[in-house]
PDB file of N, CA, C and O in Angstrom:
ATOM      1  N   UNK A   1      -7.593  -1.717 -13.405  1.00  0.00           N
ATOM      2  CA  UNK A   1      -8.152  -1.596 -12.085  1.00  0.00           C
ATOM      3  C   UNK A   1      -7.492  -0.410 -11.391  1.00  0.00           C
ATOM      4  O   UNK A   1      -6.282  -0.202 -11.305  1.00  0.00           O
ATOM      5  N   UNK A   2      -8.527   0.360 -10.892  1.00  0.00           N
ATOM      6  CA  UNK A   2      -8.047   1.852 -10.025  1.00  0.00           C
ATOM      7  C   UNK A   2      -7.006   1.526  -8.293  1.00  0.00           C
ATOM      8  O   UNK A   2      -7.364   1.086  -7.201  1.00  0.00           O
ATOM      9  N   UNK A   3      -6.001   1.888  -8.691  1.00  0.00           N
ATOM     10  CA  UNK A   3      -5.082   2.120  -7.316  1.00  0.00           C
ATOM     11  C   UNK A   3      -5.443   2.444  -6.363  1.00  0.00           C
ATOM     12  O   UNK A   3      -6.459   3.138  -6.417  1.00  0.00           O
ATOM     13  N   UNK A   4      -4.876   2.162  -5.007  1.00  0.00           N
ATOM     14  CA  UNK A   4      -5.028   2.930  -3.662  1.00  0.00           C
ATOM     15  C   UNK A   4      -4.005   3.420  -3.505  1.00  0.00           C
ATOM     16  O   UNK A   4      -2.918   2.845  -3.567  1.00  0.00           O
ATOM     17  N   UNK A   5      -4.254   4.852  -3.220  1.00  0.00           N
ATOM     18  CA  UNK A   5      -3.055   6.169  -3.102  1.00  0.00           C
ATOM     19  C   UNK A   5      -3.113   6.353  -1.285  1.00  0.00           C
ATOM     20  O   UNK A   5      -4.064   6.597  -0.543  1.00  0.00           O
ATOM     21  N   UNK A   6      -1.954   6.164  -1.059  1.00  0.00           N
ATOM     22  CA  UNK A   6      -2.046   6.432   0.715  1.00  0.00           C
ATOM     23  C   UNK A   6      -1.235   6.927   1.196  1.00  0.00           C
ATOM     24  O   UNK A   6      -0.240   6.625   0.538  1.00  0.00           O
ATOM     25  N   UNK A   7      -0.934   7.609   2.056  1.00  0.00           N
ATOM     26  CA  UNK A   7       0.421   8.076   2.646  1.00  0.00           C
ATOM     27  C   UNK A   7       1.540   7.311   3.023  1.00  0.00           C
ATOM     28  O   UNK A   7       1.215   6.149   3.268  1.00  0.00           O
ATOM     29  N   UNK A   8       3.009   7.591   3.188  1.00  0.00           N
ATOM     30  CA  UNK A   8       3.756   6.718   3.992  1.00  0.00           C
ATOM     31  C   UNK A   8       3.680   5.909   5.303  1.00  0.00           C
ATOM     32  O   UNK A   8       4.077   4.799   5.660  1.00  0.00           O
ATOM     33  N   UNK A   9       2.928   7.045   5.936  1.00  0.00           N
ATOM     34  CA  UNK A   9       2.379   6.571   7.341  1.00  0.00           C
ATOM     35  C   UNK A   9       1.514   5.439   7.342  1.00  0.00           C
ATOM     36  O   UNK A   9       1.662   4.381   7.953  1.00  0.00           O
ATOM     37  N   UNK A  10       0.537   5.815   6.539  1.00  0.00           N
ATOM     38  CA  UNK A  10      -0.609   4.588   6.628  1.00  0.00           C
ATOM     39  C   UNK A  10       0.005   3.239   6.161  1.00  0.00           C
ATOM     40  O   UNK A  10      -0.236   2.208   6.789  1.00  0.00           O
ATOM     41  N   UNK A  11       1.022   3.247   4.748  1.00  0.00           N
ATOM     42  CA  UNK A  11       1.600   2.272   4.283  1.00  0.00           C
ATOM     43  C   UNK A  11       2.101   1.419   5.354  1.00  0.00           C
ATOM     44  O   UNK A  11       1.809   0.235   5.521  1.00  0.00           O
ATOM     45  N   UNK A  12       3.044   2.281   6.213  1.00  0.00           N
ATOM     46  CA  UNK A  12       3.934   1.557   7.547  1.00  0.00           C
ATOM     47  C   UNK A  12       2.880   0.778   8.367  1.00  0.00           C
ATOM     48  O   UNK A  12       2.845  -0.354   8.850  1.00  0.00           O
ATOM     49  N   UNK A  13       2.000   1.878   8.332  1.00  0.00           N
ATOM     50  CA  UNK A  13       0.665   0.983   9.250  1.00  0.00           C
ATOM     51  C   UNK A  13       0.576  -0.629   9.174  1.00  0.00           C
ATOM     52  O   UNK A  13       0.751  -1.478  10.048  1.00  0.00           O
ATOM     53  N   UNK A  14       0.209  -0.747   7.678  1.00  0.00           N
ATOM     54  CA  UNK A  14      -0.205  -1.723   6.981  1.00  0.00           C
ATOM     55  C   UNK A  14       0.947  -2.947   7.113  1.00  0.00           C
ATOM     56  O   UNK A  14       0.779  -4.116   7.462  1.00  0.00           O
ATOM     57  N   UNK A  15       2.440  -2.103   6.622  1.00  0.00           N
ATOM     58  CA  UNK A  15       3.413  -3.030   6.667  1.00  0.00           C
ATOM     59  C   UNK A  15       3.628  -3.659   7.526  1.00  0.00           C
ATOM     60  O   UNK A  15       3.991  -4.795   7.222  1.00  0.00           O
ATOM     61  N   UNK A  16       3.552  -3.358   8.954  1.00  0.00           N
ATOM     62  CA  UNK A  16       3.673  -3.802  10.184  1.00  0.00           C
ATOM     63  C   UNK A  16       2.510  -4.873  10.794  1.00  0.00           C
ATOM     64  O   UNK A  16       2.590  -5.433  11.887  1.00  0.00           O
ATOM     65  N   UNK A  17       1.625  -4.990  10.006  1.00  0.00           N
ATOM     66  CA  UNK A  17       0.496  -5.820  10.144  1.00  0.00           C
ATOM     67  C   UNK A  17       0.477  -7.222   8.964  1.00  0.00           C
ATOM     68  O   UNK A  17       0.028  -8.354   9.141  1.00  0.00           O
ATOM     69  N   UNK A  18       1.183  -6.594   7.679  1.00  0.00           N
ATOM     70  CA  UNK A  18       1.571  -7.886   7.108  1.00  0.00           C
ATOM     71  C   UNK A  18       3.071  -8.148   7.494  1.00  0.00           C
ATOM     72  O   UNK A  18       3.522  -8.960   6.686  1.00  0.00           O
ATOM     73  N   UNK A  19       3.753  -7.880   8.156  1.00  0.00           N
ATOM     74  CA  UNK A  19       5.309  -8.422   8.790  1.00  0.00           C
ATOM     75  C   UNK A  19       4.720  -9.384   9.832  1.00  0.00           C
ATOM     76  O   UNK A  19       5.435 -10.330  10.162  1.00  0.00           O
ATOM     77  N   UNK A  20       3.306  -9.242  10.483  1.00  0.00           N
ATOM     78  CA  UNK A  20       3.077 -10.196  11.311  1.00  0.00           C
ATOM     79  C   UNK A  20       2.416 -11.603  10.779  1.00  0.00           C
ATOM     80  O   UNK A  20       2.073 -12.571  11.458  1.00  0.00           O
ATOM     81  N   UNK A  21       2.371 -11.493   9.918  1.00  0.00           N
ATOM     82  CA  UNK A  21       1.486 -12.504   9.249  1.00  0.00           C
ATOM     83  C   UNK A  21       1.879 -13.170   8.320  1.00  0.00           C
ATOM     84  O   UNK A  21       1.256 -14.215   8.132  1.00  0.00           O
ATOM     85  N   UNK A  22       3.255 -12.796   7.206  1.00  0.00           N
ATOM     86  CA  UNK A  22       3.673 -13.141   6.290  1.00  0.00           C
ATOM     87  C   UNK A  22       4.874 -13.142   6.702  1.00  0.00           C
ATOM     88  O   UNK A  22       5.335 -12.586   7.698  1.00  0.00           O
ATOM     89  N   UNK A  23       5.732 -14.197   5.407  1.00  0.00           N
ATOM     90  CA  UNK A  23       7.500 -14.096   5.293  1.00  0.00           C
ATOM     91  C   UNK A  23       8.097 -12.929   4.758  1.00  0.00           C
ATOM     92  O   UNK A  23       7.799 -12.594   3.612  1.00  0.00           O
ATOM     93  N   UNK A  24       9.100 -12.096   5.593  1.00  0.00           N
ATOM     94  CA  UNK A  24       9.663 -11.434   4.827  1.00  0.00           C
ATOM     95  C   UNK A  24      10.145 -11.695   3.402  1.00  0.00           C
ATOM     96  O   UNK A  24      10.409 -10.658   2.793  1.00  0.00           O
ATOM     97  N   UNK A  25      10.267 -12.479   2.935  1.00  0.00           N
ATOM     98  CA  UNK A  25      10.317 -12.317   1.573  1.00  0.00           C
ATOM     99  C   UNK A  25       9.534 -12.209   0.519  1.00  0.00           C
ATOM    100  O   UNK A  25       9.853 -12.266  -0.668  1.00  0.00           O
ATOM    101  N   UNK A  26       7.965 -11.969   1.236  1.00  0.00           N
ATOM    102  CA  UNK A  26       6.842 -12.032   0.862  1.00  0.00           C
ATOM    103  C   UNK A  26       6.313 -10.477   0.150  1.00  0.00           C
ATOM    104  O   UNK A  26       5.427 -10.202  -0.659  1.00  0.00           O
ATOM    105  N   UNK A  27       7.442  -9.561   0.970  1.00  0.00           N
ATOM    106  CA  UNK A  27       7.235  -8.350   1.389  1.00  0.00           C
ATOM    107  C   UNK A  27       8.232  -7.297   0.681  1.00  0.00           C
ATOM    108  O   UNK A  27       8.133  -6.076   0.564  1.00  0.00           O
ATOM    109  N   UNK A  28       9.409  -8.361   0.171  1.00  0.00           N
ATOM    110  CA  UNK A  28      10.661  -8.115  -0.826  1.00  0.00           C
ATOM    111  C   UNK A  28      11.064  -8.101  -1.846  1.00  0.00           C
ATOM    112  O   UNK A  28      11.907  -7.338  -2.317  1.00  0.00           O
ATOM    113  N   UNK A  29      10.271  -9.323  -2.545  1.00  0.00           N
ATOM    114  CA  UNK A  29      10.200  -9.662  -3.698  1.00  0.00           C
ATOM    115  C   UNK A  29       8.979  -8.975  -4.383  1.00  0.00           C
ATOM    116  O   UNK A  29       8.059  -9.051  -3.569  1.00  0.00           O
ATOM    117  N   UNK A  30       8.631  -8.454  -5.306  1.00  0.00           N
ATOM    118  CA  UNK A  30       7.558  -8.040  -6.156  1.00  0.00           C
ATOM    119  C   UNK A  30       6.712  -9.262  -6.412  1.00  0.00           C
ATOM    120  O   UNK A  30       5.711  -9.440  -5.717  1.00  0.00           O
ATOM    121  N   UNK A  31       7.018 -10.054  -7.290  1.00  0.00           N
ATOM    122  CA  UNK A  31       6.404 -11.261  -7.350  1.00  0.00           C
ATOM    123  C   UNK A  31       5.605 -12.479  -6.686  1.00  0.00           C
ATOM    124  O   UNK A  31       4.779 -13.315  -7.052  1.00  0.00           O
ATOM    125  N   UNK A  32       6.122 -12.218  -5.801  1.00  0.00           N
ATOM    126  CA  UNK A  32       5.919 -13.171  -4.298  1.00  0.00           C
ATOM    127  C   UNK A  32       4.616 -12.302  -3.727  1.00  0.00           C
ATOM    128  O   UNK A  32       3.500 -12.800  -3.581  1.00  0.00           O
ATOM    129  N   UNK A  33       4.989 -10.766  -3.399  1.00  0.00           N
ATOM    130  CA  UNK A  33       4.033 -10.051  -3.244  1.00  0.00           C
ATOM    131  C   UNK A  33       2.500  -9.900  -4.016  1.00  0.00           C
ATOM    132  O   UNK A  33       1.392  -9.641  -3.546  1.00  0.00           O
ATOM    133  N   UNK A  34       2.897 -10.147  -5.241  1.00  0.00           N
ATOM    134  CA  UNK A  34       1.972 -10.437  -6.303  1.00  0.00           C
ATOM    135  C   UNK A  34       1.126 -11.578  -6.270  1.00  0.00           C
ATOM    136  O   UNK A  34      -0.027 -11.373  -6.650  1.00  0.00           O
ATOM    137  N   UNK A  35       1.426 -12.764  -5.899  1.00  0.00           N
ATOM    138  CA  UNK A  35       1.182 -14.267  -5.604  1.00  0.00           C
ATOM    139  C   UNK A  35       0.233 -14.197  -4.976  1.00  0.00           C
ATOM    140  O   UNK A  35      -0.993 -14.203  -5.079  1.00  0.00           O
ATOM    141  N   UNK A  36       1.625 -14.070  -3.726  1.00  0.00           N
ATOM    142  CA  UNK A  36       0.668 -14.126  -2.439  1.00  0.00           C
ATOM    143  C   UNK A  36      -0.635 -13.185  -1.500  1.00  0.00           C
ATOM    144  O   UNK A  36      -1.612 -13.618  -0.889  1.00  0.00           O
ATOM    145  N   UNK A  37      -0.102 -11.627  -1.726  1.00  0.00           N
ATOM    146  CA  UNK A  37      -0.898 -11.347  -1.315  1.00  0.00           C
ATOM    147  C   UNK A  37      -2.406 -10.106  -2.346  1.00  0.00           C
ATOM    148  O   UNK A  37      -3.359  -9.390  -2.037  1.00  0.00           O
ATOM    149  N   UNK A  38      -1.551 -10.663  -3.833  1.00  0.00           N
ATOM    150  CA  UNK A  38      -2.432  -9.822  -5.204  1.00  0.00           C
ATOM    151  C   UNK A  38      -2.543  -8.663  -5.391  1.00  0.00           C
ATOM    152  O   UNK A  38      -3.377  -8.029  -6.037  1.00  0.00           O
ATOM    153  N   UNK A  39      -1.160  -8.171  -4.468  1.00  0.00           N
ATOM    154  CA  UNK A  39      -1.056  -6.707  -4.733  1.00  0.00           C
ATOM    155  C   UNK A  39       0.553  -6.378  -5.074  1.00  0.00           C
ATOM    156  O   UNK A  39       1.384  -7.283  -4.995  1.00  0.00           O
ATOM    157  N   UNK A  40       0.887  -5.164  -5.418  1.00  0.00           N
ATOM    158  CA  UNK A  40       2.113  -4.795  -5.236  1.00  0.00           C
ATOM    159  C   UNK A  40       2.353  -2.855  -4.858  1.00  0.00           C
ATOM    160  O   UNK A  40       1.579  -1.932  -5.113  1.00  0.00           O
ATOM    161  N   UNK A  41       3.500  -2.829  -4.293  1.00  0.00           N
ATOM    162  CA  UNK A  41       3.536  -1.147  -4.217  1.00  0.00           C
ATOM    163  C   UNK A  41       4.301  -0.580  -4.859  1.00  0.00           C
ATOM    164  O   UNK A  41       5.388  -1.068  -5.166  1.00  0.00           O
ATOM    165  N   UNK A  42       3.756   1.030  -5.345  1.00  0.00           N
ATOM    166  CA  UNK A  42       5.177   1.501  -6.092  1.00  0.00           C
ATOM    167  C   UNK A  42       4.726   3.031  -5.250  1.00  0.00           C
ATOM    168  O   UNK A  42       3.594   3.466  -5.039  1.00  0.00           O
ATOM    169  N   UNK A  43       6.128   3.652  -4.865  1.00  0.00           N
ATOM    170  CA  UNK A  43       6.224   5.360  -4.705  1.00  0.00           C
ATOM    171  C   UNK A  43       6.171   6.163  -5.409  1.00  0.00           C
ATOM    172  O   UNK A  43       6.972   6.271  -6.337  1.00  0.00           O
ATOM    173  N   UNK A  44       5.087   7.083  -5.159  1.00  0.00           N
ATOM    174  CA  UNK A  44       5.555   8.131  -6.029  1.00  0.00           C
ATOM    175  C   UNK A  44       5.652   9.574  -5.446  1.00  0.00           C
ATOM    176  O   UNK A  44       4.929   9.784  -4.471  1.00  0.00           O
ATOM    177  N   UNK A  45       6.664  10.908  -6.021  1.00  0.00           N
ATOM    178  CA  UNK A  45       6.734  11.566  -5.253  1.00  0.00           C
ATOM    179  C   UNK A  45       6.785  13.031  -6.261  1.00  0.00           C
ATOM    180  O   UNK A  45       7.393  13.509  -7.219  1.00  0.00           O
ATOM    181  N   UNK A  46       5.825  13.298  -5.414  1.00  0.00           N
ATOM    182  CA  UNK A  46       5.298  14.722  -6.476  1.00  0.00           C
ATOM    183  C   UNK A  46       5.828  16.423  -4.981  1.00  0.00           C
ATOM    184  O   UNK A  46       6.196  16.590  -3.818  1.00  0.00           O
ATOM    185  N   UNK A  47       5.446  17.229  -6.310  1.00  0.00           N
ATOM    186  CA  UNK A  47       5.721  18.589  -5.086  1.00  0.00           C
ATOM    187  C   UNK A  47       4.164  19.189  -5.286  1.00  0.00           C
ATOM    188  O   UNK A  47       3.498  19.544  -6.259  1.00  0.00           O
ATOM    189  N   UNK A  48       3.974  19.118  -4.026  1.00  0.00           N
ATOM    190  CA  UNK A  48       3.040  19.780  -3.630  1.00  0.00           C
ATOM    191  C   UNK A  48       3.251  21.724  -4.161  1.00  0.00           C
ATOM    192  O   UNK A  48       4.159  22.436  -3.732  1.00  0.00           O
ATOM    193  N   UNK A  49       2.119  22.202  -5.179  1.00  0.00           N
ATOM    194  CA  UNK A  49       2.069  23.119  -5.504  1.00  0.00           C
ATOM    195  C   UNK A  49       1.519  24.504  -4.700  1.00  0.00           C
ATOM    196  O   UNK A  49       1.810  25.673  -4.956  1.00  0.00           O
ATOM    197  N   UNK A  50       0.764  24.061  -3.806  1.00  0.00           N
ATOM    198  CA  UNK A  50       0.548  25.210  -2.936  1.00  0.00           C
ATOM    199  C   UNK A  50       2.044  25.689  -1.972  1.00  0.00           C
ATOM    200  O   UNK A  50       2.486  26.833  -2.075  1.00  0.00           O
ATOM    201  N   UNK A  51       2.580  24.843  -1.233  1.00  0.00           N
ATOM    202  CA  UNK A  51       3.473  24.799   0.036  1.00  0.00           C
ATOM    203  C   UNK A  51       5.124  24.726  -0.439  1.00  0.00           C
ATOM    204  O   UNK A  51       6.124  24.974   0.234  1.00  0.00           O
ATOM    205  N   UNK A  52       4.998  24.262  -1.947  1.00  0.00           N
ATOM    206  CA  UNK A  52       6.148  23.890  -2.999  1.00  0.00           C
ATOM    207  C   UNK A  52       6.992  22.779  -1.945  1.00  0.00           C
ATOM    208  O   UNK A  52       8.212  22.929  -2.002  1.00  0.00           O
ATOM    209  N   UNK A  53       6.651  21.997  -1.262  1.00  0.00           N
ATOM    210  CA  UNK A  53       7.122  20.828  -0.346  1.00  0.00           C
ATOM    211  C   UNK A  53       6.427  19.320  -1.556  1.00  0.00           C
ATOM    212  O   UNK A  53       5.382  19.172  -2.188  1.00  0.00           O
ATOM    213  N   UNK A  54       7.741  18.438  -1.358  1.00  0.00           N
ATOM    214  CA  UNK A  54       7.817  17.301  -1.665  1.00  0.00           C
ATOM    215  C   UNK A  54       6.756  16.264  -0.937  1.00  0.00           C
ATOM    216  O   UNK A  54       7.088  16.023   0.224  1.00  0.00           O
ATOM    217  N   UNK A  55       5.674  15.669  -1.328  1.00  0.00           N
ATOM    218  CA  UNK A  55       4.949  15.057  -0.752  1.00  0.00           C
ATOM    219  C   UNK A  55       5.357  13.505  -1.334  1.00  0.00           C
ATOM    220  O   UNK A  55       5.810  13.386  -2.472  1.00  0.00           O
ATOM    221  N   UNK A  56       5.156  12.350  -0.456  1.00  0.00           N
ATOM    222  CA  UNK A  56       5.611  10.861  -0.991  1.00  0.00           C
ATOM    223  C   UNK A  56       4.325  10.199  -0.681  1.00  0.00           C
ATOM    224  O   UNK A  56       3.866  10.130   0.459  1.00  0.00           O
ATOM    225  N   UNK A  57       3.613   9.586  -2.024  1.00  0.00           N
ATOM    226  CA  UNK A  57       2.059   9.262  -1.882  1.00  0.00           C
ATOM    227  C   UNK A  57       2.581   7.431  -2.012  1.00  0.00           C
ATOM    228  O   UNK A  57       3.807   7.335  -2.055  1.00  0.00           O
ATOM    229  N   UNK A  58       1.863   6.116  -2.072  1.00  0.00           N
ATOM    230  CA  UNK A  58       2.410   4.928  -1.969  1.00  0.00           C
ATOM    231  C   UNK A  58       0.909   4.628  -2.820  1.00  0.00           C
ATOM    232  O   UNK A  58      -0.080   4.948  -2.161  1.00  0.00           O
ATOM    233  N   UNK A  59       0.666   4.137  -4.001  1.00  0.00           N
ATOM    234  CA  UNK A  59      -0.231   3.688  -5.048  1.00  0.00           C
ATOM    235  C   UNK A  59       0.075   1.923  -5.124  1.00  0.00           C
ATOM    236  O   UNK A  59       0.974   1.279  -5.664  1.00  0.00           O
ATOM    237  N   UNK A  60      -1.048   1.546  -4.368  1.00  0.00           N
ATOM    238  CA  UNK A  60      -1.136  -0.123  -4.058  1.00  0.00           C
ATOM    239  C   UNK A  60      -1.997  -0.896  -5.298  1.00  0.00           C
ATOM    240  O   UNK A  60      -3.214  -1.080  -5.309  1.00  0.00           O
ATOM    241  N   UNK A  61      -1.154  -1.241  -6.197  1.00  0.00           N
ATOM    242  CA  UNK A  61      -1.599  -1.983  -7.507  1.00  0.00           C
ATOM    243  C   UNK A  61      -2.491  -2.984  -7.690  1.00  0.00           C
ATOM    244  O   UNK A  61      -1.862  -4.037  -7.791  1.00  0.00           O
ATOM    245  N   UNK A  62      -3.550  -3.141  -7.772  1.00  0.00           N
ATOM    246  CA  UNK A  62      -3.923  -5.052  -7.829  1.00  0.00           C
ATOM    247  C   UNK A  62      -4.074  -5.574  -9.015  1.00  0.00           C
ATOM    248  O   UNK A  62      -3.824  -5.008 -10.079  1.00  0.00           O
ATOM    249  N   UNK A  63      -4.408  -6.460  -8.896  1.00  0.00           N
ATOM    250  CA  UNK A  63      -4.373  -7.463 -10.159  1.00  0.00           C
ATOM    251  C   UNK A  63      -5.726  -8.149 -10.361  1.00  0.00           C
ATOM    252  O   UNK A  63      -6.039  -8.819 -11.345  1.00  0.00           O
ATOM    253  N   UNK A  64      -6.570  -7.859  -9.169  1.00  0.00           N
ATOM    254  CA  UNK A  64      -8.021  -8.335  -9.151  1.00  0.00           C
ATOM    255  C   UNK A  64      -8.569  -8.386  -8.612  1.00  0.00           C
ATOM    256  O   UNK A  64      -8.094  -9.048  -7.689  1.00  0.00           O
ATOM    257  N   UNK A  65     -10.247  -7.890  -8.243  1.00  0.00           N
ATOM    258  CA  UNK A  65     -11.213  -7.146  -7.541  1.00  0.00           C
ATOM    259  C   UNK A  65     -11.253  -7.750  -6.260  1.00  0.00           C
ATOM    260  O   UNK A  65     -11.697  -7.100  -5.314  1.00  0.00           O
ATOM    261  N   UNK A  66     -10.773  -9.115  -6.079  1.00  0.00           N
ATOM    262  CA  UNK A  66     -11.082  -9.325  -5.336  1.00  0.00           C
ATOM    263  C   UNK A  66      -9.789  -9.565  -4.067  1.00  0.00           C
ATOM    264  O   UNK A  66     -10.008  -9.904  -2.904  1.00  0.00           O
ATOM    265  N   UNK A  67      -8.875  -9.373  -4.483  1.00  0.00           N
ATOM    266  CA  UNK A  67      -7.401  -8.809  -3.704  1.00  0.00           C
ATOM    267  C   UNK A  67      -7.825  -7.444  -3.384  1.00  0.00           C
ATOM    268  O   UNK A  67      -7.879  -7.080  -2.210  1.00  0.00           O
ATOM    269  N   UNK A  68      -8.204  -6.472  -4.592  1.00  0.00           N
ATOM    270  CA  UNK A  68      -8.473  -4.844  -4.191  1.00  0.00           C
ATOM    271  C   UNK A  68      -9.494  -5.450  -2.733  1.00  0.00           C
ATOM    272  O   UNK A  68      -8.834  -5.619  -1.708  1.00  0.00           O
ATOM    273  N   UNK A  69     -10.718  -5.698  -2.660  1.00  0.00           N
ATOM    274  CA  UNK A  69     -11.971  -5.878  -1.958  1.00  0.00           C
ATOM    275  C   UNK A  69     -11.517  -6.384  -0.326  1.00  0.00           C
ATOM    276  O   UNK A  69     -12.085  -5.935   0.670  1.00  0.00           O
ATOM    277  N   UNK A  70     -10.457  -7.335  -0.275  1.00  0.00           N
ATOM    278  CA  UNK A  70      -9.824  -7.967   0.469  1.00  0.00           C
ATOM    279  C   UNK A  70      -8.997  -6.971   1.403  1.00  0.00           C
ATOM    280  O   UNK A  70      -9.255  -6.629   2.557  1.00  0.00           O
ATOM    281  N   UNK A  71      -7.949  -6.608   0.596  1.00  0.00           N
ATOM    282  CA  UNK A  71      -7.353  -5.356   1.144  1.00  0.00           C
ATOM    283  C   UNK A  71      -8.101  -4.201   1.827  1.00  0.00           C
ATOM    284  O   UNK A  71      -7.856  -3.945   3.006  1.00  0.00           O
ATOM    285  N   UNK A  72      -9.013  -3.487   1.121  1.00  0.00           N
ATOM    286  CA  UNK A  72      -9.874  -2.524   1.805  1.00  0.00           C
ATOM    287  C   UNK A  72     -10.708  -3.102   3.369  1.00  0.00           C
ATOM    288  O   UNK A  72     -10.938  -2.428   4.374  1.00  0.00           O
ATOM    289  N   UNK A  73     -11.015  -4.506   3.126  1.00  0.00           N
ATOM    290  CA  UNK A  73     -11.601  -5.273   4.083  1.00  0.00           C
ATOM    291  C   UNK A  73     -10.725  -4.737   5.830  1.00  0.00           C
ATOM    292  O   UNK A  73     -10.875  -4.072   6.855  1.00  0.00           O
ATOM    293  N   UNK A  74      -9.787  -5.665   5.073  1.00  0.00           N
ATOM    294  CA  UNK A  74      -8.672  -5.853   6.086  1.00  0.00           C
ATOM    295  C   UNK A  74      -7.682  -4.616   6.967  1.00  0.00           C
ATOM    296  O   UNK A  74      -7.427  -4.443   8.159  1.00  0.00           O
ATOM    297  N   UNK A  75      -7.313  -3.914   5.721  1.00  0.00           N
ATOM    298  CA  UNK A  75      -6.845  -2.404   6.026  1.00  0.00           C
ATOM    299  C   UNK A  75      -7.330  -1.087   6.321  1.00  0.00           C
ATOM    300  O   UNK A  75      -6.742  -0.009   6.409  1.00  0.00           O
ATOM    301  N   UNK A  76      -8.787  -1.482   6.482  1.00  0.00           N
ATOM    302  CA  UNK A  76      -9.581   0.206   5.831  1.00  0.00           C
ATOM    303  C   UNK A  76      -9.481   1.248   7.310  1.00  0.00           C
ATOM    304  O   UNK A  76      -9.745   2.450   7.329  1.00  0.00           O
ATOM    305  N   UNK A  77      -9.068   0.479   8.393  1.00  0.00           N
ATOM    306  CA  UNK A  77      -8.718   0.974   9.798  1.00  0.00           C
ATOM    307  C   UNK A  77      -7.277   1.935   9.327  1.00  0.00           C
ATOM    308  O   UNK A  77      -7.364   3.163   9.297  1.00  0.00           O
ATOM    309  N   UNK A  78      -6.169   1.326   9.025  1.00  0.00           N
ATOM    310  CA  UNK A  78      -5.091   2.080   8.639  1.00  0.00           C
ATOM    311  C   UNK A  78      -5.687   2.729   7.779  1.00  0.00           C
ATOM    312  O   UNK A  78      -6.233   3.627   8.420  1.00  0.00           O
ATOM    313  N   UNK A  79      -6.050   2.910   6.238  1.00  0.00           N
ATOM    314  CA  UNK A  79      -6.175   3.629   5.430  1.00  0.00           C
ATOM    315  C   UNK A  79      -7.107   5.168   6.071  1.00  0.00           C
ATOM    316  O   UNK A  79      -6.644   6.308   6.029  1.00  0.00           O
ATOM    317  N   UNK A  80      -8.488   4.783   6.635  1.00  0.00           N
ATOM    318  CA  UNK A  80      -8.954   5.792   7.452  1.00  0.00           C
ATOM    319  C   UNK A  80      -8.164   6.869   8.501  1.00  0.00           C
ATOM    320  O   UNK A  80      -8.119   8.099   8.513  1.00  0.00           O
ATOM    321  N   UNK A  81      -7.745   6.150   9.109  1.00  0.00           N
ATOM    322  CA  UNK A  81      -6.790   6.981  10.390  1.00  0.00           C
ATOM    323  C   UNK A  81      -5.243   7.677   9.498  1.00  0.00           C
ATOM    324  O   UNK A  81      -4.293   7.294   8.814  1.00  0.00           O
ATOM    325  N   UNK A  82      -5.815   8.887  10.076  1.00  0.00           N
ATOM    326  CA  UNK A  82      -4.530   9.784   8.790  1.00  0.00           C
ATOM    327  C   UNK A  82      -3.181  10.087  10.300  1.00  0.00           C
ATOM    328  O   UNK A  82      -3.291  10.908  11.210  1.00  0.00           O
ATOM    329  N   UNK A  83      -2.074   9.133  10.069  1.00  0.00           N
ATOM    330  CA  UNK A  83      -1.165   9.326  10.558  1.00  0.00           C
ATOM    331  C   UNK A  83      -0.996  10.325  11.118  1.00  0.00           C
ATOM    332  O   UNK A  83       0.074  10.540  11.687  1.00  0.00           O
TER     333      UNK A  83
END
């Protein structure tokens, strides 16, 4: 299943919207994250080849279409609005 690649900014967006809704440990643990909300995050950080500047992209994993479907639902306000 294809990733969502987003900025740091938007990520924070997001984070701050599941800190209201979930246990921090929900948010800490990989697994738990996995469970509960069928996703997980990993960083990655490439150099931008035009500007030769370090860019940090955040690739949101799922585990099934319908966590991906859910997420876009719920988030697509943060993901749209470019920090």
């Amino acid at each position: 299943m294809k990733a969502i690649v987003i900025t740091r900014n938007q990520w924070s967006a997001i984070l701050e919207k599941l800190r209201s809704t979930n246990k921090p440990s929900t948010l800490l643990v990989r697994s738990k994250m996995r469970d509960t909300l069928g996703f997980t995050s990993r960083e990655h950080i490439a150099v931008d080849r035009s500007t030769q500047e370090y860019t940090t992209k955040v690739h949101i994993d799922f585990y099934n279409e319908h966590a991906r479907t859910m997420f876009l639902l719920k988030f697509s306000e943060e993901i749209n609005h470019e920090c």
